[in-house]
N, C-alpha and C positions, 0 to 999 in steps of 0.2 A: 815706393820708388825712392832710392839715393841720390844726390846729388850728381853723381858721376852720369846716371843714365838720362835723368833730366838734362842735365845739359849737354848730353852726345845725340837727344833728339827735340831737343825744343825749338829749335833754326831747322827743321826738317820741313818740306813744303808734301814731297811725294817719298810713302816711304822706300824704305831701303831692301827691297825683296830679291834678295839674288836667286837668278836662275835656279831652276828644280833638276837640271840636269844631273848634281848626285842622285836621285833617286830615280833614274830612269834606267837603271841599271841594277837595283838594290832592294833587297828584299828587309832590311833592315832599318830601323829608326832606336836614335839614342832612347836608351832604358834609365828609367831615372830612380833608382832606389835608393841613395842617402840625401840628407838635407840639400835645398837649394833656395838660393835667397829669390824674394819677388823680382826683384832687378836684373837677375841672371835672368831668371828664364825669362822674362820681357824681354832682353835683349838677343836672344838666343834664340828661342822660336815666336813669340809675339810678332815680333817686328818681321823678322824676315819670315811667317806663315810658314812655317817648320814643322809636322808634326812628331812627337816624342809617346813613349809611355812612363807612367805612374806603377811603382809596383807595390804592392798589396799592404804596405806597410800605413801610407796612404789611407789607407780606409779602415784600419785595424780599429779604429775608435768609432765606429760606426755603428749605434742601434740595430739599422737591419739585416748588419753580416752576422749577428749573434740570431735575431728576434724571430729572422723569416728563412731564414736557412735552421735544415736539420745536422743532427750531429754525422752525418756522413758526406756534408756537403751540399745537400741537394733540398729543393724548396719545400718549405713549411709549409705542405700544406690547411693544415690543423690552423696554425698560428695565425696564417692571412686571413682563415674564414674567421675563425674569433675579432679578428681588427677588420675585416671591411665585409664581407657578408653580403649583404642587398645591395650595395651599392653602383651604381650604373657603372659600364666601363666600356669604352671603345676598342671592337675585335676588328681584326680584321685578317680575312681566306686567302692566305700565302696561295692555295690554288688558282685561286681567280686573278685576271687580270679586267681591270678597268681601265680605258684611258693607258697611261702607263703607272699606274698604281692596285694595290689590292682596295678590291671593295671594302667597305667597316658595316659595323651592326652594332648595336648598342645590346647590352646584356648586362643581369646582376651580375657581379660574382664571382657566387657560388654557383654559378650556371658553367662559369669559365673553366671553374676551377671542376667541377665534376666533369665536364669534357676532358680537360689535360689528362685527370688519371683516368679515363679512359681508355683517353691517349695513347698513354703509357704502359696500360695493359693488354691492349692490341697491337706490340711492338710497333709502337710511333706510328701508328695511320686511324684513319675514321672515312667513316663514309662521310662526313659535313667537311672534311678538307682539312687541311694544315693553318689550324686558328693561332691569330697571334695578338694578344692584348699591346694597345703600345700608342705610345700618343696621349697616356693619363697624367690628367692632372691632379696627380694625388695628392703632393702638397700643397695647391691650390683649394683641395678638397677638406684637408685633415690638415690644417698650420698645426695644430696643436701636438704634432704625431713627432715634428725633430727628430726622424730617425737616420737621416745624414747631416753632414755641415759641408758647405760649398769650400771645397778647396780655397786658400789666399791666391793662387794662381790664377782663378778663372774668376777673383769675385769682383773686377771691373766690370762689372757688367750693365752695360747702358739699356739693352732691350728690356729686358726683367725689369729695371729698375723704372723705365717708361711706364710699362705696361702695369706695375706697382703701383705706380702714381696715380693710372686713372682705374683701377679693379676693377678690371671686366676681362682680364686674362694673361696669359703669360706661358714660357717658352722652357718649363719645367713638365720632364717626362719620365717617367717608368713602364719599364717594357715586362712585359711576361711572356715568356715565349717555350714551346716543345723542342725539340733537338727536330730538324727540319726547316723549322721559319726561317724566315730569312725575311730581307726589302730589298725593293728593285734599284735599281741605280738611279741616283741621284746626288745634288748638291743641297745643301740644308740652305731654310729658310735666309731670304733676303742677304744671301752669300756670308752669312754670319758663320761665326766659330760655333765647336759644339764638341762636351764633353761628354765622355761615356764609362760609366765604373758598373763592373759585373760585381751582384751582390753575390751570387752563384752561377755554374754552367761557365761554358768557355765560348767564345765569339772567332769570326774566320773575317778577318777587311778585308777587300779591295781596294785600296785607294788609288785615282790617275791625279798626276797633280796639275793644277792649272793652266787649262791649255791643252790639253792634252786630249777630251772631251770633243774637240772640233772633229779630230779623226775619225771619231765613232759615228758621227752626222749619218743617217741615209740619205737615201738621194732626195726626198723632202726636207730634211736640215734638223729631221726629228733624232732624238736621241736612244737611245738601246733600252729597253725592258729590265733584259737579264746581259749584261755585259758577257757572259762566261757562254749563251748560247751561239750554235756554228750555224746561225745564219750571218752573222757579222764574218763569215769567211768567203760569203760572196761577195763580191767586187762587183757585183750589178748594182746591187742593193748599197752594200758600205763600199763605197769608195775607195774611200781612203783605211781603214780600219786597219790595213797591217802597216802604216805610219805609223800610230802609239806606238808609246812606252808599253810594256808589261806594266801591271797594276803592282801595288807596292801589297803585298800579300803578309797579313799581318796576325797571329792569334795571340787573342786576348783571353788572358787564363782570368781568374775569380779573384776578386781585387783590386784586381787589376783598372787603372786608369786610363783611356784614349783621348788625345788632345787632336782633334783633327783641325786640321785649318782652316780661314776663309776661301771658296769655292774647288775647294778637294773632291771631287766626285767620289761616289765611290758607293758600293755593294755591300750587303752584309748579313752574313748566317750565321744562324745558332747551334754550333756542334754537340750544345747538352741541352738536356732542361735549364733554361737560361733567366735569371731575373736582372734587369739592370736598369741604373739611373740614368739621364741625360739632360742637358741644358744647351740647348741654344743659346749664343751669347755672341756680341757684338761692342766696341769700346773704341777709342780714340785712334788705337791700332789697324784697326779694318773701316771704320767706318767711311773710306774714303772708295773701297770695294761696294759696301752699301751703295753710294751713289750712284757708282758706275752702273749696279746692277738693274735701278731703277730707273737711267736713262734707257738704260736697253730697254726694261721691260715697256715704257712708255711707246720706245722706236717702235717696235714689235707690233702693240697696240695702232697705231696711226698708221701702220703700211696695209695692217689689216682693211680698217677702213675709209683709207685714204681716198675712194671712188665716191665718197660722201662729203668732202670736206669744202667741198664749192657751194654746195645745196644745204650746209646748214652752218646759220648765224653761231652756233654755240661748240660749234665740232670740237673746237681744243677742250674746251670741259667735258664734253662728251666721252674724250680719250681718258683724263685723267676720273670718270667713273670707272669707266672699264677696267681699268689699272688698276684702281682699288678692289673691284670685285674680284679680278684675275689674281691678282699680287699679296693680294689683304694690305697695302700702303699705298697711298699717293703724293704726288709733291705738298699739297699741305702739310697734312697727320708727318712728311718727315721733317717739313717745317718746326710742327710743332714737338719734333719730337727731338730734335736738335736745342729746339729751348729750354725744357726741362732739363736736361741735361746740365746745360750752362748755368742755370738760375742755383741747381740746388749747386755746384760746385762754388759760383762766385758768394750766394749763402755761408758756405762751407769757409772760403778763404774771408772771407768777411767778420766774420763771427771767430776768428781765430785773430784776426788783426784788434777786434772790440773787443772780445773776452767772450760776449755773449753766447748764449746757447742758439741750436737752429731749431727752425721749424718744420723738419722732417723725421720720418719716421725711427726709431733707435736703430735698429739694422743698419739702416742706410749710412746714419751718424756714425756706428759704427765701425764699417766699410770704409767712407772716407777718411777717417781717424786711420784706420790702419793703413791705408795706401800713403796717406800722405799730404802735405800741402804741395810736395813736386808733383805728383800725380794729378790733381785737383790744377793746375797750371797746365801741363800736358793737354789735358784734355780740353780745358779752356779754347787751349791754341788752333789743337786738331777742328774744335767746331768752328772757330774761327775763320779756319781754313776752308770746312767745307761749306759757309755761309758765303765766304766770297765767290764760289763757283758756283752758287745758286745765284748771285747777282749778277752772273754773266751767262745765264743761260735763258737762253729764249722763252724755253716751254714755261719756266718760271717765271719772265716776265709777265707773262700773259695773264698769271692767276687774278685776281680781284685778293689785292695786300689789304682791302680794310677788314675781309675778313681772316686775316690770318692772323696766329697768334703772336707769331713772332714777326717783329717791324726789323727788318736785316740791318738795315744801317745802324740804329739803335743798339742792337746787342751787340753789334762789332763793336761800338764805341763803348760800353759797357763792358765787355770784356778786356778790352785792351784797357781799362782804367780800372777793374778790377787787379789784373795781372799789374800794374806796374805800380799800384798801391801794395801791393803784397811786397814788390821787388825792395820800393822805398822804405819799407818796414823792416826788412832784412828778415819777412821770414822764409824764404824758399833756398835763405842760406844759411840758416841754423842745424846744426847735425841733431 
């Protein structure tokens, strides 16, 4: 981050998200195929939750567009069973509907992989349904494998870097999929951003942009399966459904990059034999969306059992297990997950004010190195921000603060003497 952007958003309290009403109209999103600096695109789609595409140039350096793709395009067979083989992976039956998701099954492989070319040989059908690998953690499986590099664009990444911190998981995926699969509509985890590059095969979005999701409501407040099915033309059932927008309809050819926004709902099938990356990801820019989406889910949770909350001494802790079982987060863990954050950055600005080296991992050292000592301030400010509005909120009073990890006042005053030791040092204004 440059001087110019740090200081067009460091005085920023909420940010600056202009209305989506260009795209309610628009089958179109800027294509981004020559260079463009970190600072543009922060300012450009970061901030105002914009989504763009990356074109293939983008991933031209990329181990698994050579390794796992064949010379006509189309996935390496041969190649991926040599690299992973037995190894467990999570399927799951585009035909089935559970809940409003496909069921999964765990499977080796070469189990997957000899269903696909079955697949493929019974022009695209099986009597076991329309399998779709997806959801793997294969660089959590195989670090050793480096067969992409996370874009400079999306490598602010606060969840990952969390979830790095304590190893027990993280928000990196690879999809394998037949020409057919597809996922049902939704909004990606804890209303986080999330990138998407086809190694092979070509991809169909739907995106509604924020907001827009309300329309689709049935008359229980539940949301759509398959957006594109004509029961949503009932007006018993959907309401409101011919309010939306049309969905921003979007094909993603092989290479190709998807920058989708925080809380962009949105659909998506695979028009080929399809293999691609993705990352959930969340940073100073959205995490202010995180919060929001966690008081909802809490609301959610306490009107559920609201008819209990006279009859039990513990009922607020009650809500925030359910939360966590429902959510996979609660007001602690985002507690705690706001302080990692802070500690490794004021580390970071710290150890650049001393000379010293830090005590995190080289990746990460080398991520903030390249974003920046602005960047590393930004973000300081943004948790700052969303620390004060945990101290004014109720449900978070209520927690028991000796067992938290982060003490809020404390790291407000740590942060704010962090950032203004940096400021007195002149370095967040050296080019």
């Amino acid at each position: 981050m440059d001087r110019e952007a740090y200081r067009n958003c460091c005085s920023l309290v909420k940010m600056p998200r202009q209305p989506y009403e260009q795209f309610w109209s628009s089958h179109f999103v800027d294509y981004i195929d020559k260079e463009l600096s970190y600072s543009k695109f922060f300012k450009k789609y970061l901030l105002p939750n914009h989504p763009c595409m990356f074109s293939r140039r983008f991933t031209e350096g990329w181990k698994c567009r050579k390794q796992w793709v064949s010379e006509v395009g189309k996935p390496n067979f041969q190649k991926l069973l040599q690299e992973f083989d037995e190894t467990p992976v999570p399927v799951a039956n585009c035909n089935a509907k559970e809940y409003n998701a496909n069921p999964k099954q765990v499977m080796p492989f070469k189990e997957f992989i000899q269903y696909w070319k079955e697949y493929i040989q019974n022009g695209h059908s099986s009597p076991k349904g329309c399998l779709y690998l997806k959801d793997w953690h294969m660089s959590r499986d195989f670090p050793e494998h480096n067969v992409y590099t996370t874009p400079v664009f999306f490598s602010s990444d606060w969840l990952n870097e969390y979830w790095d911190t304590l190893e027990v998981d993280d928000y990196r995926f690879v999809y394998m999929g037949p020409k057919g699969s597809w996922t049902p509509f939704h909004a990606d985890v804890f209303r986080s951003y999330s990138w998407s590059a086809n190694i092979c095969g070509r991809k169909k979005w739907l995106l509604y942009p924020p907001g827009q999701e309300e329309f689709l409501r049935d008359t229980h407040g539940n949301l759509p399966y398959d957006v594109t099915s004509a029961e949503l033309r009932d007006r018993g059932l959907f309401p409101h459904s011919e309010e939306a927008c049309q969905p921003l309809e979007i094909i993603q050819e092989a290479g190709e990059i998807i920058f989708v926004p925080s809380g962009w709902h949105h659909q998506v099938y695979n028009l080929e034999d399809t293999i691609s990356i993705n990352h959930n990801w969340l940073n100073g820019c959205n995490v202010d969306i995180m919060w929001q989406f966690l008081q909802n889910e809490l609301s959610s949770v306490q009107k559920e059992i609201d008819e209990w909350r006279n009859t039990m001494d513990s009922w607020h802790q009650h809500c925030q297990v359910i939360m966590k079982a429902c959510s996979g987060i609660n007001y602690a863990e985002f507690a705690s997950f706001l302080k990692i954050i802070a500690d490794n950055r004021m580390a970071f600005l710290n150890a650049r004010s001393s000379g010293d080296s830090c005590d995190y991992p080289r990746h990460l050292s080398e991520t903030l190195t390249t974003l920046g000592p602005y960047h590393a301030a930004f973000d300081l400010q943004r948790v700052a921000h969303v620390i004060e509005c945990l101290l004014c909120n109720e449900d978070f009073k209520r927690l028991d603060h000796s067992t938290l990890t982060l003490q809020p006042e404390t790291m407000l005053q740590q942060i704010r003497d962090t950032v203004q030791s940096t400021r007195g040092q002149h370095l967040l204004y050296q080019e």
